[in-house]
Each structure stands twice: as structure tokens, then as C-alpha cells.
N, CA and C atoms as an extended XYZ file, in Angstrom:
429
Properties=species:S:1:pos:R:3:atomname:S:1:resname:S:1:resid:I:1 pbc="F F F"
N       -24.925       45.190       45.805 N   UNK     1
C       -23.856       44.905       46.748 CA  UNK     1
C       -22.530       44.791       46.017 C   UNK     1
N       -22.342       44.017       44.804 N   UNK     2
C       -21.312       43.819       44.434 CA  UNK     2
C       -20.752       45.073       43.661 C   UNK     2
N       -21.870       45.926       43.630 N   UNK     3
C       -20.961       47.337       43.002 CA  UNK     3
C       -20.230       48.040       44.011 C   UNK     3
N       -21.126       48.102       45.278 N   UNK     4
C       -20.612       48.993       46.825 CA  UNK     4
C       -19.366       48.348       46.732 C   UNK     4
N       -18.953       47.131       46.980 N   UNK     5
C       -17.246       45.987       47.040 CA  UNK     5
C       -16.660       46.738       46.184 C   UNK     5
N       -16.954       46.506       44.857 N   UNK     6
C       -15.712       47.280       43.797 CA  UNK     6
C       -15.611       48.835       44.430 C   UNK     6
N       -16.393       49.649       44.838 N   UNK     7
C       -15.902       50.810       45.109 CA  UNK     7
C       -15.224       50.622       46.472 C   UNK     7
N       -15.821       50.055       47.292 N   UNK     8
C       -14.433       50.102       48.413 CA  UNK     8
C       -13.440       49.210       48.068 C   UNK     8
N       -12.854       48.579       46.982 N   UNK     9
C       -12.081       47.907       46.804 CA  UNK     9
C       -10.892       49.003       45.895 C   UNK     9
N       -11.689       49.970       45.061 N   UNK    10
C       -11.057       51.120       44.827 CA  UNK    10
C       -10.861       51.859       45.082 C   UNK    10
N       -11.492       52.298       46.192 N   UNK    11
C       -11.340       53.704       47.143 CA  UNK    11
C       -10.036       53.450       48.248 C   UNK    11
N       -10.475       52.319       48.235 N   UNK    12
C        -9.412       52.375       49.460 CA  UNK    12
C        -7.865       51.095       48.888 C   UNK    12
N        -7.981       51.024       47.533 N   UNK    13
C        -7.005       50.379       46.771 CA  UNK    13
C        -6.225       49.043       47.222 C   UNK    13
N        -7.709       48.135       47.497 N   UNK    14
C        -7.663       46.992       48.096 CA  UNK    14
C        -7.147       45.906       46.914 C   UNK    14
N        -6.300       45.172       47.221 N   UNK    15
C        -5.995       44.071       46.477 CA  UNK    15
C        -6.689       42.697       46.485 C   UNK    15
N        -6.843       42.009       45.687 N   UNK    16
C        -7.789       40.539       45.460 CA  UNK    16
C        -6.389       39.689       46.089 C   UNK    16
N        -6.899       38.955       46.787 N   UNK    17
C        -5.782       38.115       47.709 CA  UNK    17
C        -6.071       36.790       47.465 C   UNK    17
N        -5.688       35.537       47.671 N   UNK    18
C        -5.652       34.066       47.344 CA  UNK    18
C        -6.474       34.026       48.077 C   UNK    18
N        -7.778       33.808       48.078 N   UNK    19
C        -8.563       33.402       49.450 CA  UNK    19
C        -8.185       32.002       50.499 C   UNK    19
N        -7.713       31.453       49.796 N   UNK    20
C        -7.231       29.882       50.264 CA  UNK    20
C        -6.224       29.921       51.216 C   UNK    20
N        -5.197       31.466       50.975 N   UNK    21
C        -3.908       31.680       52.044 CA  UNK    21
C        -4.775       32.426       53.638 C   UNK    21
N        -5.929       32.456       53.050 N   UNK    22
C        -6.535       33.322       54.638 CA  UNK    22
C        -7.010       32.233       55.992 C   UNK    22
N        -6.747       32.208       56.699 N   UNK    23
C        -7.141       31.432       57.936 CA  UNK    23
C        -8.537       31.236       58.083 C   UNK    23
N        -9.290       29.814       58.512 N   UNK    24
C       -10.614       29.985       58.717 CA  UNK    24
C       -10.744       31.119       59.288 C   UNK    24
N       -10.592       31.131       61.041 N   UNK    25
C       -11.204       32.087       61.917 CA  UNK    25
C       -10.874       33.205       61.461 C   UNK    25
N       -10.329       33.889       60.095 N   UNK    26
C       -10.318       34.958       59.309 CA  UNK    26
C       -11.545       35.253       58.940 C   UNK    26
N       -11.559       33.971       58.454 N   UNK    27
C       -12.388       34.405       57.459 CA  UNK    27
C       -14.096       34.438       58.235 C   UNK    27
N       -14.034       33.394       59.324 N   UNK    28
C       -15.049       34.072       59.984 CA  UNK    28
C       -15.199       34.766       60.786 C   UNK    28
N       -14.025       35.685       60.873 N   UNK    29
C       -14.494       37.051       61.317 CA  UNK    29
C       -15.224       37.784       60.480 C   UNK    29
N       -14.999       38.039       59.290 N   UNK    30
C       -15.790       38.597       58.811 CA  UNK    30
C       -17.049       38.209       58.070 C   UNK    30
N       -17.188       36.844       58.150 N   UNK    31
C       -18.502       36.330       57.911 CA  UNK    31
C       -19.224       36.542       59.081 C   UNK    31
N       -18.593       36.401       60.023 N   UNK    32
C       -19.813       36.791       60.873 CA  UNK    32
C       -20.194       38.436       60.805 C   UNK    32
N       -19.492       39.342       60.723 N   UNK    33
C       -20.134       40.797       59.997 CA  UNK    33
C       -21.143       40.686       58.981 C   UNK    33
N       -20.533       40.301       58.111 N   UNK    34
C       -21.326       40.169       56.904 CA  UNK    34
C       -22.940       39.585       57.018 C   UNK    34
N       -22.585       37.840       57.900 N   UNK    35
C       -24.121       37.633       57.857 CA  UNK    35
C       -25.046       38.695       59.759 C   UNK    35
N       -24.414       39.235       59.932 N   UNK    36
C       -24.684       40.119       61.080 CA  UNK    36
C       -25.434       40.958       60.585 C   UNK    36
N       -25.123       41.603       59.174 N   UNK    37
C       -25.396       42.907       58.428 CA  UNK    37
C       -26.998       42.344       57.691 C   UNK    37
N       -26.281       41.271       56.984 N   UNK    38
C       -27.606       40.718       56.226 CA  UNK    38
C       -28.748       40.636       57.045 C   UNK    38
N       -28.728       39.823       57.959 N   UNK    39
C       -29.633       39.513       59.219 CA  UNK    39
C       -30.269       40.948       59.608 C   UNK    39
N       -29.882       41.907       59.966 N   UNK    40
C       -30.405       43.255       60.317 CA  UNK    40
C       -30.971       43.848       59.501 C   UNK    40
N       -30.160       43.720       57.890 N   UNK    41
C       -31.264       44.452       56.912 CA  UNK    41
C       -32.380       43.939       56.669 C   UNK    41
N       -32.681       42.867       56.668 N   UNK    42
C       -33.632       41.795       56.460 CA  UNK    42
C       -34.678       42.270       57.581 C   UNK    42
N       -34.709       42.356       58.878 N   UNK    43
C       -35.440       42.695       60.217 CA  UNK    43
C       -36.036       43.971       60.078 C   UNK    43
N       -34.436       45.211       59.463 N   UNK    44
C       -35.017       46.322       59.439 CA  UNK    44
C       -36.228       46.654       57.880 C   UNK    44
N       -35.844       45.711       56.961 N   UNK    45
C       -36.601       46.076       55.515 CA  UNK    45
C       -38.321       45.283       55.650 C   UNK    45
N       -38.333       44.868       56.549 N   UNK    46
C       -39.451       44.053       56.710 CA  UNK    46
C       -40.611       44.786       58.276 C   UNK    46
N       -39.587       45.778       58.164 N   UNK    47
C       -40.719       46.660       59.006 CA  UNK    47
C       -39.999       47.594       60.562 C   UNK    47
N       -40.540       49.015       60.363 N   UNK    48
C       -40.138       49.647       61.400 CA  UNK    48
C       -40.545       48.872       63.099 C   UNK    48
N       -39.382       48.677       64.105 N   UNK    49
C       -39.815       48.820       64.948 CA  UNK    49
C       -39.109       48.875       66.064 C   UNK    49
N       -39.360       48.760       67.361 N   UNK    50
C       -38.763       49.174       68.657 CA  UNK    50
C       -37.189       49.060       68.412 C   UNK    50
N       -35.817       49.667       68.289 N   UNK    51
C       -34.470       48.867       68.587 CA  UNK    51
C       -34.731       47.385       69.175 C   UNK    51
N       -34.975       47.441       70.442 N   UNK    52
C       -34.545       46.346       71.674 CA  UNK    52
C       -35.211       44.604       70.802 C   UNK    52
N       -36.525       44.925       70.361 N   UNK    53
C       -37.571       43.571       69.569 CA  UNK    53
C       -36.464       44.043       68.346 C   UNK    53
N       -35.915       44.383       67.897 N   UNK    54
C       -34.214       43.972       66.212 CA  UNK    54
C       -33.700       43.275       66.640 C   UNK    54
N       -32.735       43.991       67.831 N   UNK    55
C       -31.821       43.527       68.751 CA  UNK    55
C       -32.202       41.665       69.100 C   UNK    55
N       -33.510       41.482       69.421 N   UNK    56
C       -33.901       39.978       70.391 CA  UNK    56
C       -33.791       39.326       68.831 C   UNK    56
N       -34.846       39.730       67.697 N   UNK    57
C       -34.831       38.672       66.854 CA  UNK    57
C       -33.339       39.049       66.119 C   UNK    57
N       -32.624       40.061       66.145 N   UNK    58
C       -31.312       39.361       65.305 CA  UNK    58
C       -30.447       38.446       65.978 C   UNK    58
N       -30.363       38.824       67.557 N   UNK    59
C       -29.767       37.477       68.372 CA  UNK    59
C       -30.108       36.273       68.029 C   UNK    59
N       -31.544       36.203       67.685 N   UNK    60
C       -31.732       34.829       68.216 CA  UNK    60
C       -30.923       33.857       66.280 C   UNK    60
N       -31.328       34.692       65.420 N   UNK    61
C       -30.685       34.371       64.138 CA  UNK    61
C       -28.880       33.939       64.371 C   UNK    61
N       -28.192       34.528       64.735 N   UNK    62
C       -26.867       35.087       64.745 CA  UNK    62
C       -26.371       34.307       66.338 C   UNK    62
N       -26.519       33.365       66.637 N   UNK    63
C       -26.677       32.778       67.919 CA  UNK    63
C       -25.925       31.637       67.617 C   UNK    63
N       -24.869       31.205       68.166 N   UNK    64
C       -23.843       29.794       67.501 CA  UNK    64
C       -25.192       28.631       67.193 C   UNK    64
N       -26.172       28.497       68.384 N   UNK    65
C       -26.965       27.538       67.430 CA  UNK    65
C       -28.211       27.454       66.918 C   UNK    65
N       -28.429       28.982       66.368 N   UNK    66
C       -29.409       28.810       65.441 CA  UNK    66
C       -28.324       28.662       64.171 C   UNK    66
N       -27.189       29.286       63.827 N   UNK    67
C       -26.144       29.201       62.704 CA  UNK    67
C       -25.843       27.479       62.921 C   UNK    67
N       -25.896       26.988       63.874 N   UNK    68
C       -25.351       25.477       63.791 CA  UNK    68
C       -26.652       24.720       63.219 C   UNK    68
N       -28.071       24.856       63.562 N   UNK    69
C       -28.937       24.547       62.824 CA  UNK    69
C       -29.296       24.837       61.734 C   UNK    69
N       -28.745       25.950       60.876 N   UNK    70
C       -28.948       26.279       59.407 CA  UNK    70
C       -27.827       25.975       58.807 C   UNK    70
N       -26.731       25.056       59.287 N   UNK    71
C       -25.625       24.168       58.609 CA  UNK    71
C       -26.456       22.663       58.502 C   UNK    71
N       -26.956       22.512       59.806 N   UNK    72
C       -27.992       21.486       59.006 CA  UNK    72
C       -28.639       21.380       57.675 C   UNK    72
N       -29.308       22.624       57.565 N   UNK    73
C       -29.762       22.908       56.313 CA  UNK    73
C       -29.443       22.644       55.407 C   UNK    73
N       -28.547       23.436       55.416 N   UNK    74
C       -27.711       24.012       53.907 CA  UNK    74
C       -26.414       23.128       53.790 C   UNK    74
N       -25.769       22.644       54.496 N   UNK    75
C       -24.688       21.592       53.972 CA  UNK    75
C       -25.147       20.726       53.125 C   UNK    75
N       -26.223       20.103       52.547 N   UNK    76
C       -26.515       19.114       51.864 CA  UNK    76
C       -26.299       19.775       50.258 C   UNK    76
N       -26.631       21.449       50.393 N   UNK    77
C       -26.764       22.641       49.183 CA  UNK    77
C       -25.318       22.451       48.780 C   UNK    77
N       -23.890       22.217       50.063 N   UNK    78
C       -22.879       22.939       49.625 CA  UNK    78
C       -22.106       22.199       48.493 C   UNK    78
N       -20.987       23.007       47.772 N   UNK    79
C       -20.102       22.414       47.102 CA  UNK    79
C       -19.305       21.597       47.307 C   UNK    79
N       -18.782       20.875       46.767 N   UNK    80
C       -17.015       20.372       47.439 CA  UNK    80
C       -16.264       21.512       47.707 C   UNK    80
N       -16.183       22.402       46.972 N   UNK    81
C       -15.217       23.761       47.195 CA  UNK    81
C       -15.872       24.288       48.836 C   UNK    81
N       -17.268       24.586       49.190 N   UNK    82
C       -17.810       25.419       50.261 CA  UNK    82
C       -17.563       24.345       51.265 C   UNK    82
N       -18.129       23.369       51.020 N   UNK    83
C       -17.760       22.112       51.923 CA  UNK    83
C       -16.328       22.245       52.623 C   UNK    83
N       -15.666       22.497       52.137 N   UNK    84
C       -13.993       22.393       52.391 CA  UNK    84
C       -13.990       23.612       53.428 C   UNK    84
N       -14.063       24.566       52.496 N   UNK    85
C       -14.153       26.033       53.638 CA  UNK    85
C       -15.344       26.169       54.724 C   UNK    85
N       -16.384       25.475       55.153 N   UNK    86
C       -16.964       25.480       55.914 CA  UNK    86
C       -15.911       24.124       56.551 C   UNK    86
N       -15.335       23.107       56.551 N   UNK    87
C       -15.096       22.344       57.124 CA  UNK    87
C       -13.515       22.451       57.975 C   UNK    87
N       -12.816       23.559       57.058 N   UNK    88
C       -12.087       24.216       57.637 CA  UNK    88
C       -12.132       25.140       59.021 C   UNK    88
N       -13.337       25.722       59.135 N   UNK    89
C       -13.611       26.627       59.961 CA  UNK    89
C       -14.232       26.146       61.315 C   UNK    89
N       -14.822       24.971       60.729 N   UNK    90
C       -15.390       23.888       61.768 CA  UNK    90
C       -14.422       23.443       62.910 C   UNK    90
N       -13.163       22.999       62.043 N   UNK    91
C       -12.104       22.362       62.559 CA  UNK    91
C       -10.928       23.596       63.361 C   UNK    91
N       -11.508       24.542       63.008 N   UNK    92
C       -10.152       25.512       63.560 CA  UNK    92
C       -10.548       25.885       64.923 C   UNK    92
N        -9.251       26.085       65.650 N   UNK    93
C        -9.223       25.640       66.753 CA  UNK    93
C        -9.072       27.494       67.600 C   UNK    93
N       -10.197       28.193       67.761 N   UNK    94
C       -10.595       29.109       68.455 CA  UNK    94
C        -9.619       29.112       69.718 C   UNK    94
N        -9.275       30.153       70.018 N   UNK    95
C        -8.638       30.798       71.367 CA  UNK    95
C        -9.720       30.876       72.566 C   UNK    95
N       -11.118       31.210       71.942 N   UNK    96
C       -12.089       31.302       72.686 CA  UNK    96
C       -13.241       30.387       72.853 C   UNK    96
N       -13.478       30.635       74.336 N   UNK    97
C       -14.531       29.014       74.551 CA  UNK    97
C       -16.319       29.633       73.825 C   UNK    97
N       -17.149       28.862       73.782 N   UNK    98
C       -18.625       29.272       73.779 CA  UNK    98
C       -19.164       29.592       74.677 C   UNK    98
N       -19.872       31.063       74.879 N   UNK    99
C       -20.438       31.317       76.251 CA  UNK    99
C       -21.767       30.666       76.475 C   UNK    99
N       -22.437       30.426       75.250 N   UNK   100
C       -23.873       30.389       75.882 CA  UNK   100
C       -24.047       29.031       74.269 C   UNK   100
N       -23.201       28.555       74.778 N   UNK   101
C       -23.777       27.098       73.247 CA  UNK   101
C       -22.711       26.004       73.626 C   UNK   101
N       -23.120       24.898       73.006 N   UNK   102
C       -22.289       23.701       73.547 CA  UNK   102
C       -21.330       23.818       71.862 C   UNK   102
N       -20.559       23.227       72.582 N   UNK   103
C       -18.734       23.012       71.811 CA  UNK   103
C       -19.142       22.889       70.452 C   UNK   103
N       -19.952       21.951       70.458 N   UNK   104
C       -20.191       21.284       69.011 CA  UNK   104
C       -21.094       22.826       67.772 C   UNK   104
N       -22.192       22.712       68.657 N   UNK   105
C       -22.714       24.172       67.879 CA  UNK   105
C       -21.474       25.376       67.660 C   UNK   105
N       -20.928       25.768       68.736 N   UNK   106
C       -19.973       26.375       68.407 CA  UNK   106
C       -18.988       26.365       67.177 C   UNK   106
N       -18.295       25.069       66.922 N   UNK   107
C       -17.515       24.877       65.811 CA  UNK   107
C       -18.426       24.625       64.654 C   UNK   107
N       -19.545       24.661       64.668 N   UNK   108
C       -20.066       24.516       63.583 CA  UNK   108
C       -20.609       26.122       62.777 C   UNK   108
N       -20.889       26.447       64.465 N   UNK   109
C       -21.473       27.971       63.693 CA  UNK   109
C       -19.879       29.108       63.181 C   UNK   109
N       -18.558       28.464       63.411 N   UNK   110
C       -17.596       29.241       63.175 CA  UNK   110
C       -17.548       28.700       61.664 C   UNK   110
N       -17.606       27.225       61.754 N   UNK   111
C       -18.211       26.852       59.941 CA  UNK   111
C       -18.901       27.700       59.542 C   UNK   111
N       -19.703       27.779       59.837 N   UNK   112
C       -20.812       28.519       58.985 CA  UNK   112
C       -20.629       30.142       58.332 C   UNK   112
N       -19.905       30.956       59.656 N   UNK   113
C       -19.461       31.860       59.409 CA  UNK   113
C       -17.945       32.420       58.646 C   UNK   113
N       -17.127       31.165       59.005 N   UNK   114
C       -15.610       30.596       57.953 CA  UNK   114
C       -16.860       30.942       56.268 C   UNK   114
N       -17.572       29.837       55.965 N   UNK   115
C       -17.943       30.070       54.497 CA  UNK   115
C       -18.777       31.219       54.045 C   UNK   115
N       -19.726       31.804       54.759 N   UNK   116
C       -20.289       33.429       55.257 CA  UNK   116
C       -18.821       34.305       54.576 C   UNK   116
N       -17.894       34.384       55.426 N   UNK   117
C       -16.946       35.492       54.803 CA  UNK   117
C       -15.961       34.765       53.016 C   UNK   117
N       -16.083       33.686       53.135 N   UNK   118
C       -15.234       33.178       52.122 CA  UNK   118
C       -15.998       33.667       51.042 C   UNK   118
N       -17.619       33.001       50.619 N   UNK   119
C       -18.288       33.610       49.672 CA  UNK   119
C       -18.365       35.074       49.787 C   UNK   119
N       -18.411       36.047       50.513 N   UNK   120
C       -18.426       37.684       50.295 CA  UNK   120
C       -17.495       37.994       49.829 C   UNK   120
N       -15.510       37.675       50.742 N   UNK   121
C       -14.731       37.790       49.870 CA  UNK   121
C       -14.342       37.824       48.559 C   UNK   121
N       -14.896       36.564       48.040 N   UNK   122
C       -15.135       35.835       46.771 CA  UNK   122
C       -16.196       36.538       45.394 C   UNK   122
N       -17.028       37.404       46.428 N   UNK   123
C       -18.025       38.263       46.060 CA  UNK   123
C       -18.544       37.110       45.454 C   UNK   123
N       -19.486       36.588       45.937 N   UNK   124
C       -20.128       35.798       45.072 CA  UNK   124
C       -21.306       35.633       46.013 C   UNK   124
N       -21.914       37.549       46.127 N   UNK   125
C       -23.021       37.315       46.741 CA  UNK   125
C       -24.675       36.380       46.283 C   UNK   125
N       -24.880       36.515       45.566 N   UNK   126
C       -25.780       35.817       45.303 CA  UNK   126
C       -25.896       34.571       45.897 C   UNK   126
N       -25.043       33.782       45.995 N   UNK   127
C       -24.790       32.094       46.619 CA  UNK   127
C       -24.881       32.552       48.076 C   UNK   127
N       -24.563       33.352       48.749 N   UNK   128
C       -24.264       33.586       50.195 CA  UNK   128
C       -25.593       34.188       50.631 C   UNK   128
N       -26.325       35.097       49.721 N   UNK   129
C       -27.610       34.982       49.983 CA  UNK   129
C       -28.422       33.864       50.101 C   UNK   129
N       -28.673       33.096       49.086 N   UNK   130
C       -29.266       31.989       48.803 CA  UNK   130
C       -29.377       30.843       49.822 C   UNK   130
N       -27.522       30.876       50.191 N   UNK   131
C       -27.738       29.787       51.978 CA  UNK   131
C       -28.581       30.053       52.720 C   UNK   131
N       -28.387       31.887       52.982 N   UNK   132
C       -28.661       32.149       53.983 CA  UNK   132
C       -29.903       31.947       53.800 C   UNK   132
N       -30.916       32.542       53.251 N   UNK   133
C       -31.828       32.300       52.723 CA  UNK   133
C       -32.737       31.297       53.500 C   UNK   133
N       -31.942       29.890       52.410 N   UNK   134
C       -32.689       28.571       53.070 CA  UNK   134
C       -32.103       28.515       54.511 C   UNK   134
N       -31.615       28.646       54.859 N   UNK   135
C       -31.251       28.406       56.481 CA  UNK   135
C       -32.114       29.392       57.250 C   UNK   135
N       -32.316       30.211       57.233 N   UNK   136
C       -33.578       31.741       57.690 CA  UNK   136
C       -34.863       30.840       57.397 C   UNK   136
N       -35.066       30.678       55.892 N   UNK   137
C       -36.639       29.856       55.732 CA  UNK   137
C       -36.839       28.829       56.253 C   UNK   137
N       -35.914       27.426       56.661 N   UNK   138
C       -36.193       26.518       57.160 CA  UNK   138
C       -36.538       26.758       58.757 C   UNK   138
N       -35.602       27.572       59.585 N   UNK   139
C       -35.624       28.117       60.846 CA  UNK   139
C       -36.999       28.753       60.952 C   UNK   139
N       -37.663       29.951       60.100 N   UNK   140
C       -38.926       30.003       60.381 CA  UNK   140
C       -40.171       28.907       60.523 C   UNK   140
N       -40.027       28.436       59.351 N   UNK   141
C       -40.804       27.441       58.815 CA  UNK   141
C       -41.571       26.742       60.302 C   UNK   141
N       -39.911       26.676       61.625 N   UNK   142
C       -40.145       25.655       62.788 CA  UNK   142
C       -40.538       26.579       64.039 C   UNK   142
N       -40.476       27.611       63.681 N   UNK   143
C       -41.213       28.417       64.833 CA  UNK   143
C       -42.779       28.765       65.235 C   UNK   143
């Protein structure tokens, strides 16, 4: 992964930016891509099957509160540094309401996805795997 970044970071002659000047709900915009992507490869590498059964189990992953229950998780894992940027994202104040999750899951899963794009930015996939990871394994674990 982190080789694919450097080449679109050169192909398309992207600059390394202060991550700290970027807005939470920036940054989880694109955390939520990112863990969107992960989530699908994971579904699709673990076995061919129907679209529609991808589609149900990547929803149910990628859902404000299954992401608000794998901040359960994994906040105890985070840094002071991730802490901050997940707590940032928590706190930022969305234009848009939650359709199908209560308020609280909501700002938490925009946490979740605020530190989702901060670590990719940051390229520091390995750690952003690793959350995800335990937050995916604990979530099975209860099904």
C-alpha cells in the first residue's frame, strides 16, 4: 500500500501537507473511503461471492454503529496524538444529521473515521490496519 501512495503522490505531484491544518470532517471523508476500501478487500479476499451478501456484510461493518462500537475497542489502543484526532472528529459539528443511528454513535463513528483518514494520510498504514483489525475481531468474536 504504501508504495501505490508514493506513486500517486508522484504521478499526480501531490504535496505532503500539515495534517493538523486539515479539518476533522476532512479528514473523515476520506477515512471513511479508506476504511470502506479495507472493509471490501477483506470480504472480497476471503472468498468469492454473490455482490448483494458483500454489499449486506460491508454495511453492516461501515454502519455509524458498528464503527461506534469498534471505538469502544480500540480507544483504550489509542495514542495521545490519535486520541486527539479521533476526539476532534467526534466533536466536529457535521452539516448532516444520522439517518439510521442515534447522535451519539454518529459522532463517534465520524471519530473513528476523522482518525481512519488521519493515519492513511500520515501513511502509517500498518497502525490503521491494526485498529481496524481489533475492532473487526472484537465485533466478530460477538456475533
Amino acid at each position: 500500500m504504501a508504495e501505490s501512495v508514493s506513486n500517486l503522490k508522484e504521478l499526480f505531484k501531490l504535496e505532503d501537507r500539515d495534517l493538523r491544518t486539515y479539518s476533522p470532517l476532512t479528514l473523515a471523508y476520506i477515512g471513511d473511503g479508506i476504511y470502506e476500501l479495507v472493509v471490501r478487500t477483506i470480504l472480497v479476499k476471503r472468498g468469492n461471492c454473490p455482490v448483494n451478501r458483500l454489499h449486506k456484510q460491508a454495511s453492516s461493518l461501515v454502519k455509524a454503529a458498528a464503527q461506534s462500537a469498534m471505538m469502544e475497542v480500540i480507544e483504550p489502543m489509542l495514542t495521545e496524538e490519535e486520541q486527539g484526532v479521533y476526539k476532534r472528529g467526534r466533536n466536529a459539528h457535521s452539516p448532516t444529521m444520522a439517518k439510521h443511528a442515534t447522535m451519539s454513535d454518529y459522532r463517534r463513528a465520524t471519530g473513528f473515521e476523522a482518525l481512519m483518514g488521519y493515519l492513511y494520510l500520515k501513511e502509517e498504514y500498518p497502525r490503521m490496519l491494526e485498529l481496524i483489525h481489533a475492532g473487526i475481531s472484537e465485533g466478530e468474536k460477538h456475533e
